[in-house]
N, CA, C and O atoms as a printed pandas DataFrame, in Angstrom:
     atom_number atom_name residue_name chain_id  residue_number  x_coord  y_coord  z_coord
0              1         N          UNK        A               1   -3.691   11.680  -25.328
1              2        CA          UNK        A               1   -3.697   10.875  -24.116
2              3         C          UNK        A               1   -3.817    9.392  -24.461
3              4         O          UNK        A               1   -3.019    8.614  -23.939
4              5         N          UNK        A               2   -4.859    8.889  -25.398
5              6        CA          UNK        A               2   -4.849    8.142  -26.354
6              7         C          UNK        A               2   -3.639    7.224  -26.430
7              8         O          UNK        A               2   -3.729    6.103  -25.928
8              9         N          UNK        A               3   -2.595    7.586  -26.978
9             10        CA          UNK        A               3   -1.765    7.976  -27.592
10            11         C          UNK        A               3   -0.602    7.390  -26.579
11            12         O          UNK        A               3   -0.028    6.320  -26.777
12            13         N          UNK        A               4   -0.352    8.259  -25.471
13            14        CA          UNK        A               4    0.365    7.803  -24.858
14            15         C          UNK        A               4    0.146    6.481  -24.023
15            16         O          UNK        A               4    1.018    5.638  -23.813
16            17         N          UNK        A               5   -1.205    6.435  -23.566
17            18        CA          UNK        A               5   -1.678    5.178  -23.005
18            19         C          UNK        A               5   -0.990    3.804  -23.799
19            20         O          UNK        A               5   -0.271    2.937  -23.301
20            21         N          UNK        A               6   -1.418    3.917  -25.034
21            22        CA          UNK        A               6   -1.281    2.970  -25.997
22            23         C          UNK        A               6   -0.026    2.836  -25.917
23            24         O          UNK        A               6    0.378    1.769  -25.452
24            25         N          UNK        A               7    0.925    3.816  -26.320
25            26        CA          UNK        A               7    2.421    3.646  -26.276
26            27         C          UNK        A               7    3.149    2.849  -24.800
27            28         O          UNK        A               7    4.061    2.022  -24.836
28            29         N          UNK        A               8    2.671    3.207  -23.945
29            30        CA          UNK        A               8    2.914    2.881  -22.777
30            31         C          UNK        A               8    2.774    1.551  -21.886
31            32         O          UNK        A               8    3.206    1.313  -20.758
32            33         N          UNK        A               9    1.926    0.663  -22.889
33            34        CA          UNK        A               9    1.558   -0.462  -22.445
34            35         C          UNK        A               9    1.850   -1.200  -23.458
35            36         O          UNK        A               9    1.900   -2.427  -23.378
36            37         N          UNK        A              10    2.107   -0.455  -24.668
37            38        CA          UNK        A              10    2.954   -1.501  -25.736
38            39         C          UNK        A              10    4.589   -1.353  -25.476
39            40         O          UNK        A              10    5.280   -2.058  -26.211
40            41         N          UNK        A              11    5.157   -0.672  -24.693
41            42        CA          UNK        A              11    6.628   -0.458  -24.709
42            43         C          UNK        A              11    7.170   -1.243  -23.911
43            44         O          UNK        A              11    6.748   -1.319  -22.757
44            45         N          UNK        A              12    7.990   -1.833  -24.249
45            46        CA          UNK        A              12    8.988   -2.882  -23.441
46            47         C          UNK        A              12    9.832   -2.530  -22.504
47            48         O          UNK        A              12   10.176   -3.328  -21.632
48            49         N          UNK        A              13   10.327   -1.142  -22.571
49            50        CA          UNK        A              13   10.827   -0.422  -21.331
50            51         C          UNK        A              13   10.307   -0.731  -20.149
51            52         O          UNK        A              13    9.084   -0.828  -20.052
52            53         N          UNK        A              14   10.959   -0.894  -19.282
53            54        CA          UNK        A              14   11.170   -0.928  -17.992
54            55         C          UNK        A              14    9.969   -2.143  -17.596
55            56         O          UNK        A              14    9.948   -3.226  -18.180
56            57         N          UNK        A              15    9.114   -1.815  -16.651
57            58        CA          UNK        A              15    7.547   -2.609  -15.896
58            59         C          UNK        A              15    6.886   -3.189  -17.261
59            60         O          UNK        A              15    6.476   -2.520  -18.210
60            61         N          UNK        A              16    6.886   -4.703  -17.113
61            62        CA          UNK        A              16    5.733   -4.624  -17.969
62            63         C          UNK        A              16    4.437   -4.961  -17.443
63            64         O          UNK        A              16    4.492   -5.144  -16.227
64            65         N          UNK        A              17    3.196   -5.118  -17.976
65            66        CA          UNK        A              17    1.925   -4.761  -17.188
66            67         C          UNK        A              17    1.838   -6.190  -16.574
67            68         O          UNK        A              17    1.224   -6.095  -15.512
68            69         N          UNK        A              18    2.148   -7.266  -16.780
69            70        CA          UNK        A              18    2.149   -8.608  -16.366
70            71         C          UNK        A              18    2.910   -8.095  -14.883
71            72         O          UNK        A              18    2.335   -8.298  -13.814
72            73         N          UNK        A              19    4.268   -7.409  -14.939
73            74        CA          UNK        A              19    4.932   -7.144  -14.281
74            75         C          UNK        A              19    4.305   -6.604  -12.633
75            76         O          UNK        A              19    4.495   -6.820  -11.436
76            77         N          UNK        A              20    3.412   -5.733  -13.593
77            78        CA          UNK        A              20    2.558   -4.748  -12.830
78            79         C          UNK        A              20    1.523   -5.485  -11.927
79            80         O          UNK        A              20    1.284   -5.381  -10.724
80            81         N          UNK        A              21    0.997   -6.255  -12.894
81            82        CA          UNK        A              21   -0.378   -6.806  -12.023
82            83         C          UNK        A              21   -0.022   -7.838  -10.968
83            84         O          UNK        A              21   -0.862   -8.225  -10.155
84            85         N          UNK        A              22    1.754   -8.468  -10.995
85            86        CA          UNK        A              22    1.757   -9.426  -10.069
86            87         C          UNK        A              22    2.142   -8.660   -9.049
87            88         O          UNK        A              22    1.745   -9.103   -7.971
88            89         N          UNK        A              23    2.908   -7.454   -8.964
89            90        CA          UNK        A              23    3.099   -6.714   -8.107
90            91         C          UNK        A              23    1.978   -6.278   -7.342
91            92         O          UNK        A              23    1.971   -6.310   -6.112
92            93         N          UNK        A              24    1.000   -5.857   -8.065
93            94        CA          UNK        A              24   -0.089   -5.498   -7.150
94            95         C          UNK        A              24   -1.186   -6.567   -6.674
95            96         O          UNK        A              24   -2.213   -6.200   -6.102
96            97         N          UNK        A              25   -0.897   -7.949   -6.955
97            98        CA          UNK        A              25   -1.439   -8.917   -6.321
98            99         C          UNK        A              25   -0.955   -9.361   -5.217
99           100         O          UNK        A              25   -1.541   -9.710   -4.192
100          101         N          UNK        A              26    0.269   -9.329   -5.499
101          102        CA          UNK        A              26    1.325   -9.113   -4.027
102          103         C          UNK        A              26    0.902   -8.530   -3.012
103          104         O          UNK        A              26    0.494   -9.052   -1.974
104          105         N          UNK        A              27    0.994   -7.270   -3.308
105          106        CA          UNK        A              27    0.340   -6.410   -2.312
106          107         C          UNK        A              27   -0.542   -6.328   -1.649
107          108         O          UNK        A              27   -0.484   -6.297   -0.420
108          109         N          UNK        A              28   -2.048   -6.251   -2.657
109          110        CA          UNK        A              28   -3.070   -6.717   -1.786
110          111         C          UNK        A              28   -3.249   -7.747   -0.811
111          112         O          UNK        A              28   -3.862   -7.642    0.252
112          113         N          UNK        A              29   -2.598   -8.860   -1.314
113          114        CA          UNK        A              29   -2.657  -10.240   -0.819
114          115         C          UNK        A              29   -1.934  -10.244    0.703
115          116         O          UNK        A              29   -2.426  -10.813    1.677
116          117         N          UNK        A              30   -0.295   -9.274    0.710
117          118        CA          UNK        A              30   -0.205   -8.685    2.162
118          119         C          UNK        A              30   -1.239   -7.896    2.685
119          120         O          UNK        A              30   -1.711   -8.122    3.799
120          121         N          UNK        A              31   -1.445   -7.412    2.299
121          122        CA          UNK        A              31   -2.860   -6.151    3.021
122          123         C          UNK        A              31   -4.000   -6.788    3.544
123          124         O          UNK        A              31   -4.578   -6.328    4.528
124          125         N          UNK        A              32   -4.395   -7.878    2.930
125          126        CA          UNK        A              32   -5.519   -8.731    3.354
126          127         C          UNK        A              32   -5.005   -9.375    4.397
127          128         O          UNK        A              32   -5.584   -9.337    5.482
128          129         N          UNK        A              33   -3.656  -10.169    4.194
129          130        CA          UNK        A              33   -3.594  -11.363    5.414
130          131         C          UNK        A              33   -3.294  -10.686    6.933
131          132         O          UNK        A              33   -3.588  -11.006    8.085
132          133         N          UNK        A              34   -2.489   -9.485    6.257
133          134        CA          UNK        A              34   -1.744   -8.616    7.640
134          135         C          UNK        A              34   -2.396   -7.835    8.620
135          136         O          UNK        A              34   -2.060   -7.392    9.718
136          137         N          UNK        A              35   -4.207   -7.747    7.398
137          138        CA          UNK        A              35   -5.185   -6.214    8.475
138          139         C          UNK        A              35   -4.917   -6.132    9.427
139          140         O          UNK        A              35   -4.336   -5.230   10.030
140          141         N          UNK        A              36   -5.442   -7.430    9.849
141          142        CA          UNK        A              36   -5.538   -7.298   11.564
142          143         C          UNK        A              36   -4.795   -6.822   12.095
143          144         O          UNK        A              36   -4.806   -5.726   12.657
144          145         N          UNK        A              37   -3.730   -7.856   11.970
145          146        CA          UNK        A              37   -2.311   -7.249   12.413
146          147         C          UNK        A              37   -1.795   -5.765   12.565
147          148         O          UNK        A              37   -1.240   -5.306   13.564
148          149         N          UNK        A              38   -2.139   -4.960   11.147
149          150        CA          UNK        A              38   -1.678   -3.575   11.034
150          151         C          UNK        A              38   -2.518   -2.633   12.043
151          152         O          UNK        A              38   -2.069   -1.826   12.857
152          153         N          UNK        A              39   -3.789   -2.944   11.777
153          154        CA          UNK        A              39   -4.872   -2.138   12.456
154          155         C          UNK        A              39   -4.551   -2.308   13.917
155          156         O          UNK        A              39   -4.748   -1.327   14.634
156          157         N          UNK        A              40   -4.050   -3.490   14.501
157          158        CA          UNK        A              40   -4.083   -3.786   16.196
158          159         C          UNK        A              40   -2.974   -2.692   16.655
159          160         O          UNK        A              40   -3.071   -1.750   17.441
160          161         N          UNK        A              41   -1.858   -3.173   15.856
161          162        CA          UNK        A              41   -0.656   -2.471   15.751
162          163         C          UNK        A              41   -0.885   -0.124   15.504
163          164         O          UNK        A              41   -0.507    0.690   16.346
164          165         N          UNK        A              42   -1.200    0.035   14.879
165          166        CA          UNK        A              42   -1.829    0.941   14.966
166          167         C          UNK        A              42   -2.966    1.995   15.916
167          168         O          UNK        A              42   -2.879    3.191   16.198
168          169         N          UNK        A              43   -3.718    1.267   16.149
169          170        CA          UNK        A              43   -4.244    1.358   17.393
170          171         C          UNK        A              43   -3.625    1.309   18.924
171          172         O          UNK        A              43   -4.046    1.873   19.934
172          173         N          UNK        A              44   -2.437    0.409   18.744
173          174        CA          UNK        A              44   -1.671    0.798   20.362
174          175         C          UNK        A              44   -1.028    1.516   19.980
175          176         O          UNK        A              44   -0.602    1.981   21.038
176          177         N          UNK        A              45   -0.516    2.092   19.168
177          178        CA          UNK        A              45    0.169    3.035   18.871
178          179         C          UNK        A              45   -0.613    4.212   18.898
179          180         O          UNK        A              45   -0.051    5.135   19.486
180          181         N          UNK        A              46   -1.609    4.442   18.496
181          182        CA          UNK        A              46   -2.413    5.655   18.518
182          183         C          UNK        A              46   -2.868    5.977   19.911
183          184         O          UNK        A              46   -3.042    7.094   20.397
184          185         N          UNK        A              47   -3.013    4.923   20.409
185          186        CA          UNK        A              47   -3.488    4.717   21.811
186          187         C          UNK        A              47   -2.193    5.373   22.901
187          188         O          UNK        A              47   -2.254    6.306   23.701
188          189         N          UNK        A              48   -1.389    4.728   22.649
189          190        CA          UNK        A              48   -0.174    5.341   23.472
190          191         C          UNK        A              48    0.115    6.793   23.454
191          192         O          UNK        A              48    0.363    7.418   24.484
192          193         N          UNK        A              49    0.083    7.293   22.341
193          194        CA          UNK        A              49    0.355    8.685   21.583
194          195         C          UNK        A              49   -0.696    9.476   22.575
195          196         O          UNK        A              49   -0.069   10.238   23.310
196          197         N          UNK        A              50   -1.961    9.507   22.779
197          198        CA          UNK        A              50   -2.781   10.342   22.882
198          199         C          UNK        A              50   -2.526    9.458   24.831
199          200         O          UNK        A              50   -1.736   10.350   25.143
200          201         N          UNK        A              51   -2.534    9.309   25.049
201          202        CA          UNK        A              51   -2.144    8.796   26.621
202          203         C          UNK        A              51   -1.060    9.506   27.170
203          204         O          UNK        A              51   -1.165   10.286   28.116
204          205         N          UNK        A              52    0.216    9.172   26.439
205          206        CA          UNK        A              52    1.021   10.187   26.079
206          207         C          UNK        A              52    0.992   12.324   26.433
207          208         O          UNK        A              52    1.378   13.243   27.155
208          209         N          UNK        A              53    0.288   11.971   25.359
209          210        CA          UNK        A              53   -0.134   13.694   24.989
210          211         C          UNK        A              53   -0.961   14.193   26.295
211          212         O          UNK        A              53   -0.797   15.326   26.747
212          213         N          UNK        A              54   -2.003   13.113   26.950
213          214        CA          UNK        A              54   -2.732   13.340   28.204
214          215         C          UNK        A              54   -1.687   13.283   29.167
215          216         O          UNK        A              54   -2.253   13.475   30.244
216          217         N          UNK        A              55   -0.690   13.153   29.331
217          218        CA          UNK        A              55   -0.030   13.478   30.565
218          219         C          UNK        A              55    0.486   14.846   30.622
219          220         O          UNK        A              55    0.777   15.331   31.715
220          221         N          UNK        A              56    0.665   15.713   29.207
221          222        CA          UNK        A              56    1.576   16.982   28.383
222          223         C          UNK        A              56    0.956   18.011   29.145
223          224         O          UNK        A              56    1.729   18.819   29.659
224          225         N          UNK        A              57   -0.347   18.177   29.349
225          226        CA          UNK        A              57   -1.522   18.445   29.589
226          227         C          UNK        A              57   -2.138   18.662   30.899
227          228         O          UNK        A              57   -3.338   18.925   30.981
Protein backbone atom coordinates (compact mmCIF):
# COMPACT_ATOMS: atom_id res chain seq x y z
CA UNK A 1 0.00 0.00 0.00
CA UNK A 2 3.15 1.77 0.86
CA UNK A 3 4.16 1.31 -2.28
CA UNK A 4 1.55 2.37 -4.30
CA UNK A 5 0.92 5.60 -2.37
CA UNK A 6 4.48 6.52 -3.04
CA UNK A 7 4.25 5.60 -6.70
CA UNK A 8 1.25 7.58 -7.10
CA UNK A 9 2.26 10.87 -5.97
CA UNK A 10 5.60 10.55 -7.57
CA UNK A 11 4.03 9.78 -11.11
CA UNK A 12 3.59 12.38 -13.58
CA UNK A 13 0.61 10.78 -15.16
CA UNK A 14 -2.33 12.47 -15.39
CA UNK A 15 -3.42 14.98 -11.81
CA UNK A 16 -0.64 16.18 -10.23
CA UNK A 17 -1.07 16.79 -6.42
CA UNK A 18 -0.44 20.65 -6.88
CA UNK A 19 -3.09 19.92 -9.46
CA UNK A 20 -5.16 18.35 -6.86
CA UNK A 21 -4.97 20.71 -4.05
CA UNK A 22 -5.96 23.75 -6.28
CA UNK A 23 -8.86 21.89 -7.34
CA UNK A 24 -9.99 21.28 -4.04
CA UNK A 25 -9.42 24.83 -2.90
CA UNK A 26 -11.66 25.72 -5.57
CA UNK A 27 -14.18 23.89 -4.33
CA UNK A 28 -14.33 24.54 -0.93
CA UNK A 29 -13.97 28.15 -1.55
CA UNK A 30 -17.46 27.68 -3.76
CA UNK A 31 -19.01 25.78 -0.90
CA UNK A 32 -18.21 28.43 1.58
CA UNK A 33 -19.28 31.54 -0.44
CA UNK A 34 -22.47 29.72 -1.99
CA UNK A 35 -23.90 27.97 1.64
CA UNK A 36 -26.35 30.14 2.04
CA UNK A 37 -27.37 30.24 -1.13
CA UNK A 38 -27.47 26.29 -1.56
CA UNK A 39 -29.11 25.64 1.78
CA UNK A 40 -32.03 28.51 1.04
CA UNK A 41 -32.32 26.96 -2.31
CA UNK A 42 -32.77 23.56 -0.93
CA UNK A 43 -35.01 24.19 1.61
CA UNK A 44 -37.73 25.68 -0.87
CA UNK A 45 -37.29 22.96 -2.61
CA UNK A 46 -37.75 20.53 0.13
CA UNK A 47 -40.39 22.67 1.28
CA UNK A 48 -42.38 22.54 -1.91
CA UNK A 49 -41.88 18.71 -2.28
CA UNK A 50 -43.49 17.81 1.01
CA UNK A 51 -46.44 20.59 0.43
CA UNK A 52 -46.65 18.94 -2.65
CA UNK A 53 -46.85 15.35 -1.30
CA UNK A 54 -49.54 16.99 1.40
CA UNK A 55 -51.95 17.60 -1.19
CA UNK A 56 -51.31 13.46 -2.63
CA UNK A 57 -52.77 12.71 0.61
Amino acid sequence: MKRFATGFFDSEDGFSTIELILILVVLVTLVVLFKGQVIALLNRAFGEINNQAGKVY
